[in-house]
N, CA, C and O of each residue as an XYZ file, in Angstrom:
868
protein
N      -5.653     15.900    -13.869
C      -7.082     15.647    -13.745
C      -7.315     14.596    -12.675
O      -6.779     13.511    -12.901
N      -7.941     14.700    -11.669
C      -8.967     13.854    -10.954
C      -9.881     13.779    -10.451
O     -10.116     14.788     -9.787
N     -11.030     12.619    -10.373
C     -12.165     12.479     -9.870
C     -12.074     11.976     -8.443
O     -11.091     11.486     -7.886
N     -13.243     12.184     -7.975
C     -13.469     11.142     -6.845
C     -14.902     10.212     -7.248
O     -15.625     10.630     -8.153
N     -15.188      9.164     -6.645
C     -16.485      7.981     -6.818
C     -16.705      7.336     -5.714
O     -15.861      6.761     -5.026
N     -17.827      7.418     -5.530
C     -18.947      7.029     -4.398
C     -19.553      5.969     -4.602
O     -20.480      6.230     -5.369
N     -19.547      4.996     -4.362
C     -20.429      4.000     -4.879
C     -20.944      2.666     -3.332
O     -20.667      2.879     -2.152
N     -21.438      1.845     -3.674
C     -21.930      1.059     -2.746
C     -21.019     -0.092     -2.859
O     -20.644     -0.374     -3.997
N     -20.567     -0.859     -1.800
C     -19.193     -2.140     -2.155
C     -19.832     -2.640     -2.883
O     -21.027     -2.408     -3.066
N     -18.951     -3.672     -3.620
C     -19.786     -4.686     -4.129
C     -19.238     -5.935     -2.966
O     -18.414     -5.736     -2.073
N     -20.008     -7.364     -3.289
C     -19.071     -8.035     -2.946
C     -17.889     -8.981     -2.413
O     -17.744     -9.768     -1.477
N     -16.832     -8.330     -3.880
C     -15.923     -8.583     -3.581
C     -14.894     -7.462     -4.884
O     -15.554     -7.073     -5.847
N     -13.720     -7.127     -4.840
C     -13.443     -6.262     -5.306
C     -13.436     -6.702     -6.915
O     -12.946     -7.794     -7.205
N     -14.133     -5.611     -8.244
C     -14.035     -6.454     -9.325
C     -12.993     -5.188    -10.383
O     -12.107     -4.397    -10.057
N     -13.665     -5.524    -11.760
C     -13.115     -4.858    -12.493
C     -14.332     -4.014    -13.494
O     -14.519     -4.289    -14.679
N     -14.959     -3.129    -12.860
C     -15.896     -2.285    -13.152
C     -15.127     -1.056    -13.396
O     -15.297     -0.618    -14.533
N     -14.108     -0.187    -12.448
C     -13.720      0.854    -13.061
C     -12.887      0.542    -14.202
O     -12.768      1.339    -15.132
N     -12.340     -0.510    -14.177
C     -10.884     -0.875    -15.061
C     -11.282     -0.877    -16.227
O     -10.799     -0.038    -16.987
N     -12.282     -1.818    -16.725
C     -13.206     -1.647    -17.879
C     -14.119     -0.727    -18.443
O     -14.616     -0.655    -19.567
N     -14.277      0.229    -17.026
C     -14.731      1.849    -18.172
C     -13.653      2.267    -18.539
O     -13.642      2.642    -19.711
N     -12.526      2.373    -17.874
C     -11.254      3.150    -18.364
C     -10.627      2.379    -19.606
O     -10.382      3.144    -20.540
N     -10.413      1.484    -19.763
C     -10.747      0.415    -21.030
C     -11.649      1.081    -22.043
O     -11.239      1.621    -23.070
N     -12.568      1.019    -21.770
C     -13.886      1.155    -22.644
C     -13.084      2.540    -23.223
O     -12.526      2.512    -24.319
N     -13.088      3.593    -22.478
C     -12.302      4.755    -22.765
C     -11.368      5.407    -23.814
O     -11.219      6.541    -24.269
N     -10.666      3.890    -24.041
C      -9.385      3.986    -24.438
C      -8.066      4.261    -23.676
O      -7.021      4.712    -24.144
N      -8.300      3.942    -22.572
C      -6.912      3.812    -21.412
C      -6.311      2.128    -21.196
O      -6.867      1.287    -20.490
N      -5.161      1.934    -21.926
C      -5.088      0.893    -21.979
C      -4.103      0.355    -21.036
O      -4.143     -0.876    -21.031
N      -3.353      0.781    -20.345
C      -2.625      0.718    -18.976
C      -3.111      1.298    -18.373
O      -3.324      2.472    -18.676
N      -3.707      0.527    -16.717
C      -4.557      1.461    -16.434
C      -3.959      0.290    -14.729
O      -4.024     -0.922    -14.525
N      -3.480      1.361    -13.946
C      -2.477      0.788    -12.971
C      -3.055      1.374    -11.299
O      -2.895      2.490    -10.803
N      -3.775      0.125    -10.700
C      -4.094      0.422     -9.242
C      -3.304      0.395     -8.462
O      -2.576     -0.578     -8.262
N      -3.257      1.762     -7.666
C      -2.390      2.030     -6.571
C      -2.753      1.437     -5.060
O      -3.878      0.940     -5.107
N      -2.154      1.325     -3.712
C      -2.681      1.413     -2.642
C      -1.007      1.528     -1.995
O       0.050      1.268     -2.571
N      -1.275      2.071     -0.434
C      -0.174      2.177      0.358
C      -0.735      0.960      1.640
O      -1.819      0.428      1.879
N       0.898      0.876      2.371
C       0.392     -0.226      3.456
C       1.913      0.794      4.582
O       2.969      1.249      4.144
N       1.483      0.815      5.753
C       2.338      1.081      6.612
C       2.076      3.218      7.117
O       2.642      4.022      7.857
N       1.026      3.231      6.254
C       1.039      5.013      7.093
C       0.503      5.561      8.231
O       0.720      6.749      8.467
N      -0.059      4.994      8.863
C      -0.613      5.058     10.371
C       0.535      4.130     11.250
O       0.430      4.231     12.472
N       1.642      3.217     10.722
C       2.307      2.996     11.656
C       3.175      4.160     12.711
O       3.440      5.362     12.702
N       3.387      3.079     13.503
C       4.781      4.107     14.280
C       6.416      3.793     13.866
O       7.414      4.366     14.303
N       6.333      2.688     12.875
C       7.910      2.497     12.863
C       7.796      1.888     11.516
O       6.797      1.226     11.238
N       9.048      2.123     10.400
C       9.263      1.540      8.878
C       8.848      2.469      8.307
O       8.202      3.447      8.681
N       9.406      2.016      6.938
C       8.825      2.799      5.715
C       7.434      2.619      5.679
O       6.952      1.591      6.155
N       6.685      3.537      5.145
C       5.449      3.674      4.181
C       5.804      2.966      2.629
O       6.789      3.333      1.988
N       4.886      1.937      2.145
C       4.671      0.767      1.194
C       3.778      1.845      0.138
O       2.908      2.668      0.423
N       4.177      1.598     -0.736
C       2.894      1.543     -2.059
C       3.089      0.413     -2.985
O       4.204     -0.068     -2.786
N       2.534     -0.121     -3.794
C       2.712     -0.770     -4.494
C       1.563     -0.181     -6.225
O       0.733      0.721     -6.115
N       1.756     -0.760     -7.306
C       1.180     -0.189     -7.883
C       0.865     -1.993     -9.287
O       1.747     -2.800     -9.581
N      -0.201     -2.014     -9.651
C      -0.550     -3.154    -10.048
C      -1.307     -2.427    -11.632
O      -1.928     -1.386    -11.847
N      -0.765     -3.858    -12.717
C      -1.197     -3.532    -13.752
C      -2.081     -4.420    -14.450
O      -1.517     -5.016    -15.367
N      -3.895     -4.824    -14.220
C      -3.895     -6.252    -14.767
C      -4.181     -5.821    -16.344
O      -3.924     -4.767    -16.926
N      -4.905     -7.223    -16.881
C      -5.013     -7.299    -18.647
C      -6.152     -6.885    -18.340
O      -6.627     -6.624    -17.235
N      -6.708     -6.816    -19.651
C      -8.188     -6.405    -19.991
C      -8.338     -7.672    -20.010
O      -7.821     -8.288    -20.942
N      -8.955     -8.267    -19.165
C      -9.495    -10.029    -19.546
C     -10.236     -9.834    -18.520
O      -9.837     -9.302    -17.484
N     -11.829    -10.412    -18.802
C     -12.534    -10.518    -17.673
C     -12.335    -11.679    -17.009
O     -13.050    -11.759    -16.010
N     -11.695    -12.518    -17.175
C     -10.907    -14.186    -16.401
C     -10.360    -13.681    -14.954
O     -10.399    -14.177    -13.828
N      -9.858    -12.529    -15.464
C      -8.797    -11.796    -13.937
C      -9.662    -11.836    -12.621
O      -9.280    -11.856    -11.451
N     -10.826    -11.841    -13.097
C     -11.879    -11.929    -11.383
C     -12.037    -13.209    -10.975
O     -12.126    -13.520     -9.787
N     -12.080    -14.040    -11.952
C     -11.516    -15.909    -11.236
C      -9.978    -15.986    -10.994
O      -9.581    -16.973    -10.376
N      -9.350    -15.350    -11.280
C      -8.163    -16.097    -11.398
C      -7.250    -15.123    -10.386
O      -6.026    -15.245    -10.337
N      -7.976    -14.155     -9.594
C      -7.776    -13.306     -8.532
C      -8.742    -13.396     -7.642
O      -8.997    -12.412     -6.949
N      -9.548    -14.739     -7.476
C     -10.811    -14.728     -7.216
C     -10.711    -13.910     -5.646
O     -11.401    -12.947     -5.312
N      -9.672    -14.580     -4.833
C      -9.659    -14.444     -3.210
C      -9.074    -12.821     -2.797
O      -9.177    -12.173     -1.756
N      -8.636    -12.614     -3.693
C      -8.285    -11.215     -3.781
C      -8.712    -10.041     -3.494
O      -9.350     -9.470     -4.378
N      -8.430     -9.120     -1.799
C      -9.421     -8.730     -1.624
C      -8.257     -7.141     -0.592
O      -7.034     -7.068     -0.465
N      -9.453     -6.090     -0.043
C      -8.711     -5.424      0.531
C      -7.738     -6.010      2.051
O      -8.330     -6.195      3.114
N      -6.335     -6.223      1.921
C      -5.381     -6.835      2.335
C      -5.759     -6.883      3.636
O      -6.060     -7.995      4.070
N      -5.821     -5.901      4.403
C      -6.261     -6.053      5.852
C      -7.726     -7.172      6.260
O      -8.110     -7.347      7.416
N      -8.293     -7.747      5.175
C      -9.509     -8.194      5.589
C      -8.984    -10.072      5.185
O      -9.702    -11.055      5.371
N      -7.738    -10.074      4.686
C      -6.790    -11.307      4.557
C      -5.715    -12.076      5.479
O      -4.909    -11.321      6.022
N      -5.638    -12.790      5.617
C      -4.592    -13.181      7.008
C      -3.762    -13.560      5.885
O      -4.030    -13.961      4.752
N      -2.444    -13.275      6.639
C      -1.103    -13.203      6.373
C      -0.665    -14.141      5.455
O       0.103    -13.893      4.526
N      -1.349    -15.652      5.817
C      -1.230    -16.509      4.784
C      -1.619    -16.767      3.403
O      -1.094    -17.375      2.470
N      -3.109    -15.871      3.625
C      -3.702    -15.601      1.816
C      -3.013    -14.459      1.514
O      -2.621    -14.406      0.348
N      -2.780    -13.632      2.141
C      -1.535    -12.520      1.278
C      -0.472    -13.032      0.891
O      -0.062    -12.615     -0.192
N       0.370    -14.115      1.615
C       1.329    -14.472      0.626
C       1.056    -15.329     -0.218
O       1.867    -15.592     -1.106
N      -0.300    -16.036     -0.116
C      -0.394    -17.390     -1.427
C      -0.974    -16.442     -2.480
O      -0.952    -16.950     -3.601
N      -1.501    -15.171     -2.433
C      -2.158    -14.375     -3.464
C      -0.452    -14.042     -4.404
O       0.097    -14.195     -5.495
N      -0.242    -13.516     -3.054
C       1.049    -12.249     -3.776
C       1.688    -13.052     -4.788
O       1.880    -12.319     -5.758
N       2.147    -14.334     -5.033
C       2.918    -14.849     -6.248
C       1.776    -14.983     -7.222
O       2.190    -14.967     -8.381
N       0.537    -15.104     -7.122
C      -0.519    -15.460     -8.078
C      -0.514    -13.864     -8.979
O      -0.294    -13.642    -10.170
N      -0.822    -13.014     -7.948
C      -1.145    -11.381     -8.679
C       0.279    -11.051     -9.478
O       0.253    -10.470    -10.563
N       1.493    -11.459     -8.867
C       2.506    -11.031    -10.059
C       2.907    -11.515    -11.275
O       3.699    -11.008    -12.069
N       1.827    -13.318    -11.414
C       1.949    -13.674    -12.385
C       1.468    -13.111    -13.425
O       1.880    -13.017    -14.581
N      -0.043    -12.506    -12.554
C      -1.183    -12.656    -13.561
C      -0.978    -10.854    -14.159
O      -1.616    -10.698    -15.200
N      -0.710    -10.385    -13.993
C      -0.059     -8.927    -13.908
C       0.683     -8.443    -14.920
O       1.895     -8.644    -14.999
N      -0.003     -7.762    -15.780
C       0.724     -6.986    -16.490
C       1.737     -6.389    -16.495
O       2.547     -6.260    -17.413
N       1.757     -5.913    -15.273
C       3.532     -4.795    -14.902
C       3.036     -4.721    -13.545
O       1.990     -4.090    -13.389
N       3.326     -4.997    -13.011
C       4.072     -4.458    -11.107
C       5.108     -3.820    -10.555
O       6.225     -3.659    -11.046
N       4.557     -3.328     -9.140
C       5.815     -2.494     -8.934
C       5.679     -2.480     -7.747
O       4.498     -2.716     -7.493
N       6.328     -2.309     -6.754
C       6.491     -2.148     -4.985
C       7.571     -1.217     -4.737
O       8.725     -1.385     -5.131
N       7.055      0.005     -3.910
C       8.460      1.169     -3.364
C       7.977      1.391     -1.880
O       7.214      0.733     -1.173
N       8.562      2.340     -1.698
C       8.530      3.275     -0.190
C       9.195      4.010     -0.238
O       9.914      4.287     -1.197
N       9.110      4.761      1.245
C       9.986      6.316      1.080
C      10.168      5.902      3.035
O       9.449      5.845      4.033
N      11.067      5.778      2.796
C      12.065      5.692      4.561
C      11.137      6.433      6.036
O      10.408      7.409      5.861
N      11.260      5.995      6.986
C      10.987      6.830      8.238
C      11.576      8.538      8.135
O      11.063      9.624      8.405
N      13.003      8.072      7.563
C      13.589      9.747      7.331
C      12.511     10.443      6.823
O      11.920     11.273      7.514
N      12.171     10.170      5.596
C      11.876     10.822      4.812
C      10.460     11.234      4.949
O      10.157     12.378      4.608
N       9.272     10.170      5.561
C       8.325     10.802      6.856
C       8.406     11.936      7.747
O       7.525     12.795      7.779
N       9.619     11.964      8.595
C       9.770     12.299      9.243
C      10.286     13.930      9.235
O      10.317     14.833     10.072
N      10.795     13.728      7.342
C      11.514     15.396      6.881
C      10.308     15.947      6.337
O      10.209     17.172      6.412
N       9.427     15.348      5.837
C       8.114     15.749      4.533
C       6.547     15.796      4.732
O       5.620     16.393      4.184
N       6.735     14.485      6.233
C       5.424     13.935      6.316
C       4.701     13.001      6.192
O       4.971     12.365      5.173
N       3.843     12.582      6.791
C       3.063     11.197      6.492
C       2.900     10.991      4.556
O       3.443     10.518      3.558
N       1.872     11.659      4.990
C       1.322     12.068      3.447
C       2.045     12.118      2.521
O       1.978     11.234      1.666
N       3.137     13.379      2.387
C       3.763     13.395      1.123
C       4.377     12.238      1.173
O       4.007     11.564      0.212
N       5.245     11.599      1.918
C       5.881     10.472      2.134
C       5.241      9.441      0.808
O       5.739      9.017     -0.235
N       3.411      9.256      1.692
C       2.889      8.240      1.354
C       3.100      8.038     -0.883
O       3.463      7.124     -1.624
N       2.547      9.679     -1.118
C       2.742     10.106     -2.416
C       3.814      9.751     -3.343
O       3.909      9.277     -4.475
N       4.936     10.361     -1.985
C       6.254      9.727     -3.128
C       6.523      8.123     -3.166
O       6.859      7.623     -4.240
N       6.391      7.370     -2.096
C       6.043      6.226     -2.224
C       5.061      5.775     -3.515
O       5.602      5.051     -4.351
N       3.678      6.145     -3.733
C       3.155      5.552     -4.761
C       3.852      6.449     -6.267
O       3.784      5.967     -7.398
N       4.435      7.680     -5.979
C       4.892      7.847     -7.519
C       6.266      7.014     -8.128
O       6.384      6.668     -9.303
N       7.590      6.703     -6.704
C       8.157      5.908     -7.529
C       8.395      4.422     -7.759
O       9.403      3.827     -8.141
N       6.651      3.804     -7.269
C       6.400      2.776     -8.004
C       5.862      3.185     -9.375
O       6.245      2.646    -10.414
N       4.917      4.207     -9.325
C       4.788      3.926    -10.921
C       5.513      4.134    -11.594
O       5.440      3.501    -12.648
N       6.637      5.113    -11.441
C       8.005      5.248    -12.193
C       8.538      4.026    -12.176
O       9.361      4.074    -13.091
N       8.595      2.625    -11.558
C       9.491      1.416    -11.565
C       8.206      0.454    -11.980
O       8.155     -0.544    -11.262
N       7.252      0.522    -12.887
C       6.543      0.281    -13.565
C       7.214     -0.341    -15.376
O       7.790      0.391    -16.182
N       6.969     -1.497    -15.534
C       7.554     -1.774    -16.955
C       6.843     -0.999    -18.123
O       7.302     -1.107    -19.260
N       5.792     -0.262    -17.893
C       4.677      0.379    -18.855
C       4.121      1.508    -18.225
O       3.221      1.568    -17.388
N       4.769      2.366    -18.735
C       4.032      3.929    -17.959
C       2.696      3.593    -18.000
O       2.254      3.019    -18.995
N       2.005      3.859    -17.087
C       0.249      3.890    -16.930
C      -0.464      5.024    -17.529
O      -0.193      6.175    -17.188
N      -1.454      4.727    -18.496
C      -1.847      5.863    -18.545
C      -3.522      6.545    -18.039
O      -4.274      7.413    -18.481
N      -3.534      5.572    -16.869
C      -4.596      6.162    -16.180
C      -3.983      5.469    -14.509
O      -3.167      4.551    -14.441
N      -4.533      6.086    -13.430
C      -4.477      5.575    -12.165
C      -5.726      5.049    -11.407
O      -6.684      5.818    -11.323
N      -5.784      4.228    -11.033
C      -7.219      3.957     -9.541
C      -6.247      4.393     -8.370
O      -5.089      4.518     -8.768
N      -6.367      4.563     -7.499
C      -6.365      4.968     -6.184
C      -6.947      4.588     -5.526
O      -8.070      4.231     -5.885
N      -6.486      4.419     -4.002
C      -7.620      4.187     -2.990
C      -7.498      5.120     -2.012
O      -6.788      4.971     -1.017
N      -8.272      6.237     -2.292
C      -8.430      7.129     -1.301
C      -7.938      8.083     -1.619
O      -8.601      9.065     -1.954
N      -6.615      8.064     -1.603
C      -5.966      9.681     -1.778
C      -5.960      9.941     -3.089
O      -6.439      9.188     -3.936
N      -5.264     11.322     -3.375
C      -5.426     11.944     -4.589
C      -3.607     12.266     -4.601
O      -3.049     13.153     -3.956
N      -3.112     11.520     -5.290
C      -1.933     11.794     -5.797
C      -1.083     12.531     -6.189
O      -0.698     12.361     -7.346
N      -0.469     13.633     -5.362
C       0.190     15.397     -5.580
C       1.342     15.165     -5.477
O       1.730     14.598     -4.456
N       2.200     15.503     -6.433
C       1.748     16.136     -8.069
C       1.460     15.045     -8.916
O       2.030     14.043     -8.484
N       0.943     14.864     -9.738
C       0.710     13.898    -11.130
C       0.244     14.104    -12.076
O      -0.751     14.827    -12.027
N       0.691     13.594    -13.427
C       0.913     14.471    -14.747
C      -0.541     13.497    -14.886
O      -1.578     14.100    -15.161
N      -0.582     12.267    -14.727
C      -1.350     10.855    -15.104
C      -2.534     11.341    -14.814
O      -2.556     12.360    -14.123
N      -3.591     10.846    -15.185
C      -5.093     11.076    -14.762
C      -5.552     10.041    -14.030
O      -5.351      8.896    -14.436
N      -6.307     10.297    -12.726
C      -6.352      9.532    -12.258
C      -7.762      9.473    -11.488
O      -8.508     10.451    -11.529
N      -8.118      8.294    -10.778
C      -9.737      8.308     -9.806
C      -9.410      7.585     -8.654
O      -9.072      6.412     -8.495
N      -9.615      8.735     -7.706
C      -9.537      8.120     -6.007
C     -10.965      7.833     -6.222
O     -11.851      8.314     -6.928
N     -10.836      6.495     -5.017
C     -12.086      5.695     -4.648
C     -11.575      5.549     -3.159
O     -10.465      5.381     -2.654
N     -12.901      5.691     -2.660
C     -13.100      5.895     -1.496
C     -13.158      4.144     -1.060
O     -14.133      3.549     -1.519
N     -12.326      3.447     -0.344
C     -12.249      1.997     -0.157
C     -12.147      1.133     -1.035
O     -12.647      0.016     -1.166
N     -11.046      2.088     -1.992
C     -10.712      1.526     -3.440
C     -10.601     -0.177     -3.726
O     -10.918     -0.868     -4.695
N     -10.042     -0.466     -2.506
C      -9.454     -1.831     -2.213
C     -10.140     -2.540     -2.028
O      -9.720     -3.677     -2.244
N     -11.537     -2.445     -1.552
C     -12.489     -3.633     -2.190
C     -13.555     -3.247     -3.166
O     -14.620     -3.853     -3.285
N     -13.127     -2.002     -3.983
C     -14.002     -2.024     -5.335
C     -13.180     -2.321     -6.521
O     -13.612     -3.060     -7.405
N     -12.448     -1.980     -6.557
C     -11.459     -2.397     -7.557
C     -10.457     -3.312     -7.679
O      -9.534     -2.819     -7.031
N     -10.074     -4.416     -8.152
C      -9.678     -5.841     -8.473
C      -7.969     -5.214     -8.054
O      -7.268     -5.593     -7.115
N      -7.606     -4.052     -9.208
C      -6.308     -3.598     -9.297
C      -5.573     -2.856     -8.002
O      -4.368     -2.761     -7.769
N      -6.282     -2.548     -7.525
C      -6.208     -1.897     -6.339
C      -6.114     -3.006     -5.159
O      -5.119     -2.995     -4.435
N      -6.899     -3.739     -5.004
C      -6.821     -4.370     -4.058
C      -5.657     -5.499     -4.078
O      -5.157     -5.923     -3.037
N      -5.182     -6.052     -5.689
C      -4.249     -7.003     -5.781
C      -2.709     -5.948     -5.319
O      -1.785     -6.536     -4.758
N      -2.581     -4.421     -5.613
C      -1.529     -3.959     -5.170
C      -1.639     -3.430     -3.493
O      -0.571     -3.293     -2.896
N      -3.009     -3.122     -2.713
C      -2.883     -3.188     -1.494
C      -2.205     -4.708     -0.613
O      -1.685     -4.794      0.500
N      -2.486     -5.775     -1.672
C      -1.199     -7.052     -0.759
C       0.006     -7.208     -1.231
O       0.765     -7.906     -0.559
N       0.537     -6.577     -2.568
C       1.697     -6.365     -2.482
C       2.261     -5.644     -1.910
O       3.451     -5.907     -2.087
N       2.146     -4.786     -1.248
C       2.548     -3.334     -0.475
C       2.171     -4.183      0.803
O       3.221     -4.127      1.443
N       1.307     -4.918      1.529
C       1.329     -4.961      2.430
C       2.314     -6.407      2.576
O       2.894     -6.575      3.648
N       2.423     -7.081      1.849
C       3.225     -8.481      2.149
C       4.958     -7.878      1.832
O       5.671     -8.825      2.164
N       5.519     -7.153      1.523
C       6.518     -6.184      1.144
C       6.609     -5.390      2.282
O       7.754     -5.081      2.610
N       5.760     -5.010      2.917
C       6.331     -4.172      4.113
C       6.055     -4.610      5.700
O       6.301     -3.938      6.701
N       5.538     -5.782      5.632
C       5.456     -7.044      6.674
C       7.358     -7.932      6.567
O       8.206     -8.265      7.396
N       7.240     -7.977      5.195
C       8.526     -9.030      5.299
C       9.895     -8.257      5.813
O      10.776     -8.828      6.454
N       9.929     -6.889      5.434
C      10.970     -5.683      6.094
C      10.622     -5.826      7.548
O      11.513     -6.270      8.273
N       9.396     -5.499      8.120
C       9.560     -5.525      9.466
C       9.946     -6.465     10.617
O      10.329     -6.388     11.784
N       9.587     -7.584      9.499
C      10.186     -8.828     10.299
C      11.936     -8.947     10.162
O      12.842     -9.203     10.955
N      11.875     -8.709      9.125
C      14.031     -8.466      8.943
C      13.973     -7.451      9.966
O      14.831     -7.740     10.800
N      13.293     -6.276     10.333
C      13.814     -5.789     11.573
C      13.391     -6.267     12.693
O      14.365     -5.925     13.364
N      12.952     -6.603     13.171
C      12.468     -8.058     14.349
C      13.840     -8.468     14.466
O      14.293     -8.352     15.605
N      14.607     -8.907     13.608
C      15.723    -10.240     13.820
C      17.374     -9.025     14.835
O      18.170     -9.161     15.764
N      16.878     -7.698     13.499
C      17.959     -6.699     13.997
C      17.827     -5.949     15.030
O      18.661     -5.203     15.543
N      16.669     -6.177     15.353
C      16.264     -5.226     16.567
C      14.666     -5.673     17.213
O      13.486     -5.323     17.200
N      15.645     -6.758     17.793
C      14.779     -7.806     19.061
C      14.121     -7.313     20.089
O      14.401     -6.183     20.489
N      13.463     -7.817     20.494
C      12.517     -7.223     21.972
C      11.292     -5.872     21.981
O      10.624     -5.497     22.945
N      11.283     -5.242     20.333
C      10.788     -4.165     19.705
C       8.754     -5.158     19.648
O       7.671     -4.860     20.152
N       9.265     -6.401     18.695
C       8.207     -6.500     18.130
C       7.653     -6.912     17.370
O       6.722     -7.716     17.316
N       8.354     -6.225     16.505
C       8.320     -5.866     14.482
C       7.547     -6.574     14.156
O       6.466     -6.132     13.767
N       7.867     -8.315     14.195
C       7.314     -9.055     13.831
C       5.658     -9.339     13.945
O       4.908     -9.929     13.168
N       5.362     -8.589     15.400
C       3.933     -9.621     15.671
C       2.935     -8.118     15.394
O       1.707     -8.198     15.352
N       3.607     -6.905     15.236
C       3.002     -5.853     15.426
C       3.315     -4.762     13.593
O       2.890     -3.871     12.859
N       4.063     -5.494     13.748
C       4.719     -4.612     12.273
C       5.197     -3.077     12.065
O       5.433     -2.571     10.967
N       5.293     -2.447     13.288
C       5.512     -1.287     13.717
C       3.903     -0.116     13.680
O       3.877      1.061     13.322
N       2.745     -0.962     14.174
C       1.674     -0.507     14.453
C       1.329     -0.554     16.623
O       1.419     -1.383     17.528
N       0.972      0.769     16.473
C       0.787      1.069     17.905
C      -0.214     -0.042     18.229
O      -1.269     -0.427     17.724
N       0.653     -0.456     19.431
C      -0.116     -1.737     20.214
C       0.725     -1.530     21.571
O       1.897     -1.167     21.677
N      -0.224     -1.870     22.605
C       0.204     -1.894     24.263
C       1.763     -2.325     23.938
O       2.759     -1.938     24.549
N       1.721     -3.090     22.988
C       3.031     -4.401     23.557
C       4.586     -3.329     22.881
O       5.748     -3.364     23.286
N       4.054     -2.584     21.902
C       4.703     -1.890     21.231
C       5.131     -0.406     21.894
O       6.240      0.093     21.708
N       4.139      0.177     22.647
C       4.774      1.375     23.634
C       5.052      0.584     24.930
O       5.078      1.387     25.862
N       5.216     -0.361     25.246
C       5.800     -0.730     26.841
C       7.385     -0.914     26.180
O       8.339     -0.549     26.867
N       7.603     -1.473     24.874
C       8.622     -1.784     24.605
C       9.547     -0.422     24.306
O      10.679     -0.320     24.780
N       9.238      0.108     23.876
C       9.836      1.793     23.552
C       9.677      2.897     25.223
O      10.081      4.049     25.382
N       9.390      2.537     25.623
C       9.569      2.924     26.727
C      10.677      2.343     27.668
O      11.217      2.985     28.569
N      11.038      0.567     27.221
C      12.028     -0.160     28.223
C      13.178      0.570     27.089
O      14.159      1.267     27.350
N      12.743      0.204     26.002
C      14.650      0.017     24.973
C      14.528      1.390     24.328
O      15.405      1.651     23.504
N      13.503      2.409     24.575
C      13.618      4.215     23.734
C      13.636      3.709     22.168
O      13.049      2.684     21.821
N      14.260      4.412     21.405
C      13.474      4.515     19.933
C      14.594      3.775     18.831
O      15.652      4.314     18.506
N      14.218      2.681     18.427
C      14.879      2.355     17.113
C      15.372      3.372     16.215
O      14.821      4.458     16.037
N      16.545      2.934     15.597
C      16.758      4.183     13.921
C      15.442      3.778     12.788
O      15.648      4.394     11.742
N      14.401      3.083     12.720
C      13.330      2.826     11.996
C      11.931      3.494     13.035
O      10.779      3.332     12.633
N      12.166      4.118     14.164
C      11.163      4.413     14.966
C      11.001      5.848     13.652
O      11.838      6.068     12.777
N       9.514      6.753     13.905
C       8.442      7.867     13.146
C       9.270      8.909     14.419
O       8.747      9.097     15.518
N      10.508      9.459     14.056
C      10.639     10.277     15.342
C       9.444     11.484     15.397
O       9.495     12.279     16.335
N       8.563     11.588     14.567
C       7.741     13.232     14.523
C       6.302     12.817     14.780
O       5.399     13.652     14.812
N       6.079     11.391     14.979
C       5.169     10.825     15.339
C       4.793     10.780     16.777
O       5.692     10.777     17.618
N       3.068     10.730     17.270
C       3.271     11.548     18.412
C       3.961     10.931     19.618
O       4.664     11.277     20.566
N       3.372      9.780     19.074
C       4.181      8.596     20.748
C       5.334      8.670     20.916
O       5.752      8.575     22.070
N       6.396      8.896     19.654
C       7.683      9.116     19.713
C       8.200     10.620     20.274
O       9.070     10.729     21.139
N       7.667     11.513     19.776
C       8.339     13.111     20.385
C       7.350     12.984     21.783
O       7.704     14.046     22.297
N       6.452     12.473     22.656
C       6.194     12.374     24.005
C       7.051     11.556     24.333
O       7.274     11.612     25.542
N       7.963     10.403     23.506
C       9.150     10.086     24.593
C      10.283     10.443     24.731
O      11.028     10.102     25.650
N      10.574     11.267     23.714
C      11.422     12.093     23.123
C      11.606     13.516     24.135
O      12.759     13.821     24.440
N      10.813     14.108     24.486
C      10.266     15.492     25.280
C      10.487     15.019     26.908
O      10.520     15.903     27.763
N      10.651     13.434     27.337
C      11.175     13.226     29.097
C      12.293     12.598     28.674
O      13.116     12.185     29.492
């Protein structure tokens, strides 16, 4: 089963769906988000977040928001706060290979399914942000900019994104002159002049387009 929901931001991201699904009788009720699928290089991130039924969680996640609209430094002073406050957490990915054999997309999918499989409490409902999760037994509701309507969602869009920042920088150290670090394996001038001097990392999207146009001379 899934829905989709339309709604107007609020804001800042709260716990309005979490508490109908609550209200419901869904008492694990676990927001998804991915970080890294429009890159050109690394795994694809999901992470998957479980908070309490406590309405406290919107102070005590107050700054907590969709990750890209956070600098690097409130993502990491959040990220130890959200795993305290957190019912069950989880952070995965699925390799460039495995992009590269399956697809962005499915990639992104299996990424968010085996976080919820590495989940301490099977979920028995999902938020989403955006996509619709194929295959899944779980019931679930994509939201369209899930990550700043929903509290759960948005606390696992900075785990996924502070988790797949800190990999790219370990590849920065292994494979210098790329980038990694200042770009995170997102297309930037500085990032195709460099793949053009040094050709393609073993973490480069070989099926990605910038890569098979350098791939093809």
């Amino acid at each position: 089963m899934s829905r989709t929901a339309h709604i107007d931001l609020p804001v800042m991201p709260d716990l309005k769906y979490e508490k109908t699904l609550w209200n419901e009788g869904f008492h694990i009720v676990a927001g998804l988000d991915e970080a890294g699928r429009g890159a050109w290089a690394g795994p694809v991130y999901a992470a998957a977040v479980v908070l309490p039924n406590d309405e406290s969680m919107t102070k005590s996640l107050s700054g907590v928001r969709d990750s890209k609209q956070m600098s690097a430094h409130e993502r990491q002073c959040w990220e130890a706060q959200i795993k305290s406050a957190a019912v069950a957490w989880a952070v995965a990915s699925a390799s460039e290979g495995e992009i590269d054999e399956i697809g962005i997309m499915e990639a992104t999918y299996l990424a968010m399914q085996r976080a919820i499989h590495l989940l301490s409490y099977p979920p028995e409902h999902l938020l989403v942000d955006y996509v619709v999760i194929r295959p899944s037994t779980c019931p679930q509701l994509s939201l369209t900019k899930g990550d700043c309507r929903s509290l759960s969602i948005a606390a696992a869009s900075v785990l996924a994104k502070t988790a797949r920042d800190a990999f790219m920088c370990a590849q920065d150290a292994a494979y210098p002159g790329y980038g990694f670090a200042r770009h995170k394996g997102y297309g930037t001038p500085q990032h195709l002049a460099a793949l053009h001097t040094l050709g393609l990392s073993p973490f480069h999207r070989k099926t990605f387009r910038p890569m098979k146009v350098l791939n093809a001379h």
